[in-house]
DRENLUM-252837 format. One line per 4 residues: their letters; for each residue z, y negated, x of C-alpha. Coordinates in pm, whole numbers. Layout:
% residues N
a	Z Y X ~ ... $
***
This chain:
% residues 347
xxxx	1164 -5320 3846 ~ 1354 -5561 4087 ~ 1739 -5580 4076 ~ 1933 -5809 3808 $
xxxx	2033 -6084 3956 ~ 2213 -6225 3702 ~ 2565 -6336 3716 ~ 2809 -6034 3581 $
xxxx	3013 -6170 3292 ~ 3341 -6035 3105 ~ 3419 -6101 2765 ~ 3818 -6092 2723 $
xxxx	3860 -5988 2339 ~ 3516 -5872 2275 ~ 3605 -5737 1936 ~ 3743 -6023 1746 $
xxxx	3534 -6257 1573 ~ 3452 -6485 1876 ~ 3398 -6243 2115 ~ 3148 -6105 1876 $
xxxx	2970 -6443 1914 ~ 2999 -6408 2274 ~ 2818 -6060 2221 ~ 2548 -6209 2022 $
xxxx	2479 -6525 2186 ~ 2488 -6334 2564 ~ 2227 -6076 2447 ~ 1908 -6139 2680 $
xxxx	2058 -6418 2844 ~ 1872 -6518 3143 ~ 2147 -6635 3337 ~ 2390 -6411 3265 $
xxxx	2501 -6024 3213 ~ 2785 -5868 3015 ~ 2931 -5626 3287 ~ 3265 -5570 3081 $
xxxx	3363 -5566 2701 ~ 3723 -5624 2727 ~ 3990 -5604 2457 ~ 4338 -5458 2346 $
xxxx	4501 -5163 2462 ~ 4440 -5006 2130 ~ 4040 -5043 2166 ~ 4009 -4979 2561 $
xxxx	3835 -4650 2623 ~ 3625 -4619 2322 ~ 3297 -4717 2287 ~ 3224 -5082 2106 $
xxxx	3045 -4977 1856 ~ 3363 -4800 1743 ~ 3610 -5051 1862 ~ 3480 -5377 1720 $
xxxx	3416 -5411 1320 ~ 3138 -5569 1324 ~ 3061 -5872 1083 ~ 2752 -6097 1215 $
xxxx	2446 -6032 1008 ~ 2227 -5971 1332 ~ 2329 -5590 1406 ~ 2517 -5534 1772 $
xxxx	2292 -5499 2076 ~ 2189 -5121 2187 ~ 2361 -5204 2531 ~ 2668 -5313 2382 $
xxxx	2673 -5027 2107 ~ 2777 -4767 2357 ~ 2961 -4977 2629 ~ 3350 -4836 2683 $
xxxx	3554 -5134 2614 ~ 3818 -5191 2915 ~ 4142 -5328 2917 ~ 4217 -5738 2928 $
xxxx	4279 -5668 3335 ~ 4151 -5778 3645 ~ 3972 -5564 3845 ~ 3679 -5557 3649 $
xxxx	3350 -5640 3866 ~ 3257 -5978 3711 ~ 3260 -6344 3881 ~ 3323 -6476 3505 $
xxxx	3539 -6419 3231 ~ 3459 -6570 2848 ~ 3767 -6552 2640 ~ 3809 -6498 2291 $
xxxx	4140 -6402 2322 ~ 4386 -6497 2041 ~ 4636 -6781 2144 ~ 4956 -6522 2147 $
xxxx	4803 -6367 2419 ~ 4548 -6549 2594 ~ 4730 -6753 2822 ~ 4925 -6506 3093 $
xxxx	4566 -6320 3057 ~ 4337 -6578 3136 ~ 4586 -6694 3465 ~ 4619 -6338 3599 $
xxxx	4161 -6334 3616 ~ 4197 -6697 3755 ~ 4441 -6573 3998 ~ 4237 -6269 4099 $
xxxx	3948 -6548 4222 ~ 3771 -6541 3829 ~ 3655 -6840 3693 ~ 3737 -6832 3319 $
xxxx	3593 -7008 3037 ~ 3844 -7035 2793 ~ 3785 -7078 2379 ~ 4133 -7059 2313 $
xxxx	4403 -7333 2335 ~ 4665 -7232 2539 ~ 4527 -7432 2855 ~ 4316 -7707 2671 $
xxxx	4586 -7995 2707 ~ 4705 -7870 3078 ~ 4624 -8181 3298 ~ 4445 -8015 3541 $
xxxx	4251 -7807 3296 ~ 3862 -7965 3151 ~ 3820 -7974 2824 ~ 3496 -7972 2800 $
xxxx	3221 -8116 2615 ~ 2876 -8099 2858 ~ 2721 -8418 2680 ~ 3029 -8609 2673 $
xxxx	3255 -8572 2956 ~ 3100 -8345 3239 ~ 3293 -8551 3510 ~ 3602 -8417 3401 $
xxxx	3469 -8074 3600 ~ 3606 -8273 3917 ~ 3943 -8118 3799 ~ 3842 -7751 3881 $
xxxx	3899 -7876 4248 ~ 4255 -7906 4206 ~ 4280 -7564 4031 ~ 4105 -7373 4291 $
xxxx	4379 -7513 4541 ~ 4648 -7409 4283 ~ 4511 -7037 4221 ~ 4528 -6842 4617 $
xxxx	4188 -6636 4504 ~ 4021 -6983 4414 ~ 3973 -6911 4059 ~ 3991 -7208 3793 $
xxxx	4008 -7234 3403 ~ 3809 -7467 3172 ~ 3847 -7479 2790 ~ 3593 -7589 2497 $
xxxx	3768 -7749 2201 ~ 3913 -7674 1911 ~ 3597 -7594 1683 ~ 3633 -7885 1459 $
xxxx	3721 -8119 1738 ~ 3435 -8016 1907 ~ 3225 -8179 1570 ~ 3468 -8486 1583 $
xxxx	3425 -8595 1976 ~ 3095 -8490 2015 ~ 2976 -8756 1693 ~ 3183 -9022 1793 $
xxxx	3129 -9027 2176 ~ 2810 -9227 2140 ~ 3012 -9482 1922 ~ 3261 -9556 2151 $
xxxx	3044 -9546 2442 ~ 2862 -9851 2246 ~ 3163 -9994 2075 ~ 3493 -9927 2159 $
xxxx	3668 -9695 1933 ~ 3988 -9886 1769 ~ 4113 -9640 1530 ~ 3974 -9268 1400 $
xxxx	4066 -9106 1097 ~ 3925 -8790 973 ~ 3944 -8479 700 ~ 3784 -8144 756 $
xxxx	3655 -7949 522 ~ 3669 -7645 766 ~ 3455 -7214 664 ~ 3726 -6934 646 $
xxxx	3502 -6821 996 ~ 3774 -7035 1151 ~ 4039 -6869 1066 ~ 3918 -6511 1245 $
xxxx	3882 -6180 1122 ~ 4066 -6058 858 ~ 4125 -6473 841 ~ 4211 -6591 471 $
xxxx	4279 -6364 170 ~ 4069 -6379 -67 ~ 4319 -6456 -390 ~ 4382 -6750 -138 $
xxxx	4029 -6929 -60 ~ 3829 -6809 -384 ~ 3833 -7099 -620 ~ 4063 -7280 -380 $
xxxx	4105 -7558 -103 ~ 4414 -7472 122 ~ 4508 -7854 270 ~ 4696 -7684 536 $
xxxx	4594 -7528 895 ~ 4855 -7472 1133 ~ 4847 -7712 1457 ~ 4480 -7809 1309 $
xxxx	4528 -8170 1310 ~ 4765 -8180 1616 ~ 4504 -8050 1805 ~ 4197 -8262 1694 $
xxxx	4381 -8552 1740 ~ 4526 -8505 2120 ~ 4228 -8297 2237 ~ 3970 -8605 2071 $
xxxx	4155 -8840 2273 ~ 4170 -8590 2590 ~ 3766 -8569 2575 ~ 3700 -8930 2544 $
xxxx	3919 -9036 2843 ~ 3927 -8949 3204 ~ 4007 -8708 3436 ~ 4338 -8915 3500 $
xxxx	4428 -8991 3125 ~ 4306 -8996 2759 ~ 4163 -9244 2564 ~ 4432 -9502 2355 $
xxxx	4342 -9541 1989 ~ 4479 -9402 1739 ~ 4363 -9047 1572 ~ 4480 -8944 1219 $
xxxx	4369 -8611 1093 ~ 4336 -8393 765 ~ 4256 -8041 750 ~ 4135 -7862 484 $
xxxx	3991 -7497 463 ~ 3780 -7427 216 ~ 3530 -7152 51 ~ 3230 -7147 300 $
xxxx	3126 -6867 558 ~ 2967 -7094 807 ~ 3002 -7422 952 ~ 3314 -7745 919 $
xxxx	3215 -8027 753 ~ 3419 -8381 900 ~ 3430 -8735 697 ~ 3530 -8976 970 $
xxxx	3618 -9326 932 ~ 3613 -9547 1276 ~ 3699 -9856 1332 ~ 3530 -10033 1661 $
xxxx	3629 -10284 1851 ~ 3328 -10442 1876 ~ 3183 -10474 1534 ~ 2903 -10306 1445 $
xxxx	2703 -10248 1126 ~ 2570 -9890 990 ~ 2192 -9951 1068 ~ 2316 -10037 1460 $
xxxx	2534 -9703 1450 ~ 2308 -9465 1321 ~ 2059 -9602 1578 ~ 2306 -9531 1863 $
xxxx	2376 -9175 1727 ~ 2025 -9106 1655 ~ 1922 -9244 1987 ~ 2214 -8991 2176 $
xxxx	2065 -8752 2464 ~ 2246 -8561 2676 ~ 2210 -8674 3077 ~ 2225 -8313 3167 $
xxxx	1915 -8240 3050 ~ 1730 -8217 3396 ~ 1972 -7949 3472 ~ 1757 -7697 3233 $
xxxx	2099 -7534 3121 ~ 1956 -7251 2823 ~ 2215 -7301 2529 ~ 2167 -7722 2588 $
xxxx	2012 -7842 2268 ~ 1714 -8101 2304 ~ 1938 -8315 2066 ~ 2309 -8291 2041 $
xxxx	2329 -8482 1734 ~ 2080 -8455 1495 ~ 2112 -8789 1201 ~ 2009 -8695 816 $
xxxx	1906 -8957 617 ~ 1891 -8808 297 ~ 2161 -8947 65 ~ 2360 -8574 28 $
xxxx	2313 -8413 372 ~ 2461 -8261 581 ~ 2525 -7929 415 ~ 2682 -7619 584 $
xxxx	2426 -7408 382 ~ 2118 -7563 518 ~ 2222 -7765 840 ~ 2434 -7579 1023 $
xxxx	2193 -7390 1240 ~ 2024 -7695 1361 ~ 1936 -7668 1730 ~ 2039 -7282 1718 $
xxxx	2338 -7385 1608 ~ 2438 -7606 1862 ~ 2322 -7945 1722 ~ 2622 -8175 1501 $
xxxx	2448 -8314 1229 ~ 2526 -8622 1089 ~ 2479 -8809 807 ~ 2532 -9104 524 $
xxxx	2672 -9355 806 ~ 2725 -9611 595 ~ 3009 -9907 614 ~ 3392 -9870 542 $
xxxx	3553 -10155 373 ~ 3878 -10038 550 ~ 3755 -9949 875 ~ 3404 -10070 909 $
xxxx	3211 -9755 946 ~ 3191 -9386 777 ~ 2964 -9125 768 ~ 2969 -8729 782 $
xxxx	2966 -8461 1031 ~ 2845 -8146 994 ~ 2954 -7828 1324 ~ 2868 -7480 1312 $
xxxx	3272 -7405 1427 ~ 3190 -7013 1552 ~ 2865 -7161 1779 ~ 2937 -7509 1899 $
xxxx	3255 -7496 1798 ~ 3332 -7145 1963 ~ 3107 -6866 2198 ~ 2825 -7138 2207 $
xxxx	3012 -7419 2380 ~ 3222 -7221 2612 ~ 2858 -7054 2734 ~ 2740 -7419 2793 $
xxxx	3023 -7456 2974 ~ 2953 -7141 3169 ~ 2590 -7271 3256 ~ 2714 -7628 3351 $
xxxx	2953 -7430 3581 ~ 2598 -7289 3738 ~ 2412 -7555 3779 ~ 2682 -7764 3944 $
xxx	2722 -7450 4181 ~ 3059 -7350 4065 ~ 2993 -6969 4025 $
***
């Protein structure tokens, strides 16, 4: 058997709940090879099927089962790093790789909204990768950092990014109805969520609006209408539901809108990048879909459904959005990332 020539990968917080994604979703992939399970001081040096509690219905991959988990340190003989790190830690980390010549792909926050730092959508804003020049410049070992979005803002930009391509977008409002998967492992008590709708997640609706508006500009500045949020977690494993509102600048009616969104294909598509779905947004027209329970895993889990666009008689235009937030809104986006990185002959 010839050698692997696969790219060697690091996940940075392997145990938590989206480096368990990263786990899953990197099993057999043909681009790539986990050559490091990386995580806290307290898990480094046992083996990960002892270290991370595992919680995904598909059982963890023989090869990961027995691999010793390192510390969150460079050194470690990969060319790419996948965080999952939590936000209280992941920054310094995730510099001290790119300084040591890594290229990270980032799920959490801390460098999302740093100017020279993508935030990345493939389908929507791949030019913004012309910023990883500057980085490499900044960082002596010519590493660079790009982020995916928040998970629901991921559902949010991705949905409206045809519109505004067509239309103009005016003004944006939204409310999330967002799975307790978002909130990590342990994530919500259960007296909390059971029976319940919290209408509060910290810096939620901060970050979908300025990271939206980051997404849909350009490399030198974000967009200029106006975003107003509401987030809401409630009782389901899987998958954020979004009811947006938009309001175009050139009108438009629903039948014209759900064309446009139906209609949506990604231009990368000749690149042959694994985890890119054959349709990024995928439009229901039944009258009560989408539903976490049955539409979330469209396209793998990689595909927004929408559905019930329909017009606003405040803004002009409504209709709902349905994200799995732990794949496209977590492991799965920053591995398209990863593979856009690839093709463009960044790794």
């Amino acid at each position: 058997m010839g050698a692997d020539r696969r790219i060697p990968v690091v996940i940075l917080g392997a145990t938590g709940a989206v480096g368990q994604r990263f786990v899953q979703l990197l099993d057999g992939h043909p681009w790539f090879r986990v050559a490091g399970l990386a995580a806290s001081e307290r898990s480094a040096g046992q083996a990960y099927g002892k270290a991370a509690r595992w919680f995904l219905p598909e059982p963890i991959p023989e090869w990961a089962r027995t691999m010793e988990v390192v510390p969150c340190r460079p050194g470690i003989d990969a060319r790419l790093a996948f965080s999952g790190l939590d936000a209280s830690v992941a920054g310094g980390i995730e510099e001290e790789f790119a300084r040591a010549g890594c290229a990270v792909v980032s799920n959490s926050r801390n460098h999302r909204m740093d100017p020279e730092v993508p935030l990345l959508i493939p389908e929507v804003n791949a030019e913004h990768l012309d910023l990883v020049e500057t980085q490499k410049r900044r960082w002596r070992g010519g590493g660079f950092i790009v982020t995916n979005p928040n998970c629901s803002t991921i559902g949010l930009a991705l949905s409206v990014a045809p519109l505004h391509r067509a239309f103009g977008i005016k003004r944006l409002v939204v409310a999330t109805l967002q799975a307790i998967s978002g909130a990590g492992y342990p994530g919500v008590a259960s007296l909390d969520i059971l029976d319940n709708i919290i209408p509060y997640i910290g810096n939620e609706e901060e970050k979908m609006e300025s990271e939206t508006l980051k997404i849909l500009g350009t490399p030198k500045g974000p967009a200029a209408f106006g975003v107003s949020a509401h987030c809401h977690r409630v009782h389901v494993s899987d998958g954020h539901t979004l009811a947006v509102s938009v309001e175009t600048e050139q009108r438009t009616t629903a039948e014209e809108a759900t064309r446009v969104l139906g209609e949506f294909r990604s231009p990368l598509a000749p690149l042959g990048l694994p985890s890119l779905p054959e349709r990024p947004i995928e439009v229901r027209d039944e009258p009560d879909r989408p539903q976490p329970k049955h539409d979330r895993m469209a396209g793998k889990g990689m595909t927004i459904s929408v559905g019930r666009v329909r017009p606003c008689p405040v803004l002009g235009l409504k209709y709902v959005a349905l994200v799995h937030n732990t794949i496209r809104g977590g492991a799965g986006a920053a591995i398209l990332n990863a593979e856009l990185l690839k093709a463009k002959g960044l790794l």
